[in-house]
N, C-alpha and C positions, 0 to 999 in steps of 0.2 A: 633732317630731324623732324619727328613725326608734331605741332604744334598742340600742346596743351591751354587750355584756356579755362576760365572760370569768370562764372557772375554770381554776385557775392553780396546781395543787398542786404539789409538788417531791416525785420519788420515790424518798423518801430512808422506806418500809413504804410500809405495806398504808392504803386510805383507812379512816375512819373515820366515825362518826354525824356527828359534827361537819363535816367535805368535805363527805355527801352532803346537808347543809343547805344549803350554802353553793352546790352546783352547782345543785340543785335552787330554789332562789331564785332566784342566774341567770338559769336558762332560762324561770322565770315570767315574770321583769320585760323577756324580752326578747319575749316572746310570740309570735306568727305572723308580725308584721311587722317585729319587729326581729332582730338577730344575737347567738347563741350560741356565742361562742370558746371553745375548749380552749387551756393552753398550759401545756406541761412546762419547769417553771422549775429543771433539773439544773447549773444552774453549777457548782453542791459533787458536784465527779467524787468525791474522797473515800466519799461515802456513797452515790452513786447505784449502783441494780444494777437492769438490765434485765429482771429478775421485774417488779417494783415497777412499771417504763412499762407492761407489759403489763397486770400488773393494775388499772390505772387505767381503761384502755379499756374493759375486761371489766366493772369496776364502776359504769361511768357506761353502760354498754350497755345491763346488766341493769335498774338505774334508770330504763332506755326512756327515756333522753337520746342527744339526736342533735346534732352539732356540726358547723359550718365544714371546709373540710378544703384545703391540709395545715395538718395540727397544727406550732405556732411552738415547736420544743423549741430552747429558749434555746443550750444547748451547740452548736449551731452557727453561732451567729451573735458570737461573740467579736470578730471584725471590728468589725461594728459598734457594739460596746459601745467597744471602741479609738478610733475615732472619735471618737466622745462622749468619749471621757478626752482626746484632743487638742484638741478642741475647748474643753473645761476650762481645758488645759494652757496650750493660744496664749491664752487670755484672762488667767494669772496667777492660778488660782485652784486650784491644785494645788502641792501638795510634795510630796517624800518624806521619808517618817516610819522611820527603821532604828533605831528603841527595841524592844526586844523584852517582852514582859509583864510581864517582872520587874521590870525598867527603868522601865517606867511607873508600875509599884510604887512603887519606890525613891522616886521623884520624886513622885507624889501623897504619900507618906506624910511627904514633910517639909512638905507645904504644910497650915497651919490649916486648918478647914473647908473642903476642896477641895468643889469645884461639882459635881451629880451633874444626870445627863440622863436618859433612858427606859432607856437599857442599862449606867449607873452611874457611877463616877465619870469626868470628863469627862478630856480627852486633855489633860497642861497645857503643850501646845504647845512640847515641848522640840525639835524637831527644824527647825522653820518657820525658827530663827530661826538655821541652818546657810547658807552661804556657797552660791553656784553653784556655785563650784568643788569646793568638801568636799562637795556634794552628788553632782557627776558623777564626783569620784578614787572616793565609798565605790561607786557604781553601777559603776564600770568595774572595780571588786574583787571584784565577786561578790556585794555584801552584800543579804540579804534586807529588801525593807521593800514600807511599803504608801503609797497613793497618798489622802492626807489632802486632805479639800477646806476653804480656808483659806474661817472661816466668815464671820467677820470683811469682807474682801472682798466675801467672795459678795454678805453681805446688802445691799452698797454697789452692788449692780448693778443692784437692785430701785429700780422707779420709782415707790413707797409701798408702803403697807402691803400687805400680800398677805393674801387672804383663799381660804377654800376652804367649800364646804357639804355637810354631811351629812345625811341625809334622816333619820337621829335626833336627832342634838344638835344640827341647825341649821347656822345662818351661824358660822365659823371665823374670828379671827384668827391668822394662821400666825405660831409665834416659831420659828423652826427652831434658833436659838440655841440653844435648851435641847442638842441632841444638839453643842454644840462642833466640832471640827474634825472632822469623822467620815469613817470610812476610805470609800473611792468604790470599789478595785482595790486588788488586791498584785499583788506581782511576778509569779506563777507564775498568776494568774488575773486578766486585766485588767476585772475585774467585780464589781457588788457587787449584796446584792437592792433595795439604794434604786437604783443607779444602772440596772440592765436592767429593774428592772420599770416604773420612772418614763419610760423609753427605748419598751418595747414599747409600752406604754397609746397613747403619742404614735401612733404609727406602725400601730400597729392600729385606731385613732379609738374608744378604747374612750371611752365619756362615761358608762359606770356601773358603779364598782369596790366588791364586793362584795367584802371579808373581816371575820375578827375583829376586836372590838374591842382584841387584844393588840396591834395593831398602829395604832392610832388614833393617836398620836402620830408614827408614820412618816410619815404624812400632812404632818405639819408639813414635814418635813425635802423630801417631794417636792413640795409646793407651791415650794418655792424654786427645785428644779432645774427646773420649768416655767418660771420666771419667766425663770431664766440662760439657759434652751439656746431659750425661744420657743416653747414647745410648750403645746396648749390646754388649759383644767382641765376635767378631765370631777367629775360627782358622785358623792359616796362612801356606801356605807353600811355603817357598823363593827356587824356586829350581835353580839351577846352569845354567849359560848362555851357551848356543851352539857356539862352535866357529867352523872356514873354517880350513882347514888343512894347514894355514899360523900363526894359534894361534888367526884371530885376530874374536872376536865375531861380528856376525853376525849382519848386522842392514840396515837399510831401504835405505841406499845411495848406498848397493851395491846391483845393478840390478840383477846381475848372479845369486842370491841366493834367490831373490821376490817366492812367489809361482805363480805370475805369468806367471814370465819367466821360471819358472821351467813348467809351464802347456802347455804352447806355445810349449817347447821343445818335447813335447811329453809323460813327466814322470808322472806315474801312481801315483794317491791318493793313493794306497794302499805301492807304495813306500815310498813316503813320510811319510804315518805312521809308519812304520819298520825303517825309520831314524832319527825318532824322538823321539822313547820309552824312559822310562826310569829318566824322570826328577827328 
């Protein structure tokens, strides 16, 4: 089977040691006869700034990486992240959720031992249990909210257990549970990075997804949305984060470590590849 692959960074800074491991793996595992995808995952208009696309290129250039083309930059394809939320939606497995943080506060901090997931205490589903019609009066008010995938449900669509493999830690059973009711879209962005990135994979035939292991448990949660929406499981590999010789892992706020400022300084792509083997 011929390897599909994809590097997938959001240009929200400058890339980092840690990116150019991660592209650089990539394009080994997808070798001469398999495919090397780029794709600019900008949904957070918020933080994105068009330096940051440009230096992506530039730094996967000089890396003497060569990709597919055109490049899949997510911000244009909201359409079809809509879709997918209606197609959610017509199934029953969507609500809206218009608690706002504090609110959710509120409410986890009366409940005993509230439940905690990968991104902390769990959503304790105060909104689900709002009316059709309280739901479409507060929508036709104006009111801000996000688009909650009821998990409960979800997991009843599943025709057993769900399983997913990673080429470190092996055969997976998915509990997607752990993440509760988890937001899919808000109002003013119908999109989330579980639901576009679990979307693209599908539709680009990616069968080998390459990130950190910070995110190894997302895995769980997009194993399910393959199961609901019918879409293939490709294999994963969460490899281990690169940290500075301070312990602390590398990431876009510290400039010293960008491969930009690493390129200005003088230092060789061939260096950088030698310091980054081995993920």
């Amino acid at each position: 089977m011929t390897t599909i692959t994809r590097f997938a960074p959001s240009p929200t800074g400058y890339l980092h040691l840690g990116h150019a491991a991660s592209a650089l793996f990539c394009a080994k595992q997808a070798g001469a006869q398999g495919r090397f995808l780029l794709r600019i995952e900008d949904i957070d208009q918020t933080r994105v700034r068009p330096e940051f696309v440009d230096a992506i290129y530039e730094d996967l250039s000089w890396l003497g990486l060569s990709w597919e083309k055109p490049v899949r930059v997510q911000s244009q394809h909201f359409d079809d992240y809509q879709m997918v939320l209606d197609r959610l939606g017509d199934m029953g497995l969507l609500y809206p959720c218009f608690c706002t943080r504090k609110e959710i506060q509120t409410e986890v901090a009366r409940i005993a031992n509230a439940p905690h997931g990968p991104d902390g205490v769990l959503y304790p589903g105060t909104c689900r249990h709002c009316t059709v019609d309280e739901r479409k009066d507060r929508i036709a008010a104006g009111e801000s909210y996000a688009l909650r995938l009821d998990m409960t449900r979800a997991i009843k669509q599943a025709t057993g257990p769900l399983f997913w493999y990673d080429r470190k830690a092996g055969k997976q059973h998915a509990t997607p549970e752990i993440f509760g009711d988890v937001v899919l879209a808000r109002k003013e962005t119908p999109t989330s990075y579980h639901l576009s990135v679990t979307h693209d994979d599908h539709i680009q035939a990616i069968n080998l997804i390459t990130r950190g292991e910070d995110l190894f448990f997302a895995s769980h949660l997009h194993r399910l949305l393959q199961e609901i929406l019918g879409y293939d499981v490709p294999e994963y590999h969460h490899h281990g984060l690169l940290t500075g010789a301070d312990g602390k892992r590398f990431a876009k706020r510290d400039r010293a470590k960008t491969l930009r400022s690493m390129r200005e300084e003088g230092i060789s792509p061939d260096a950088i590849c030698n310091q980054v083997t081995g993920i």
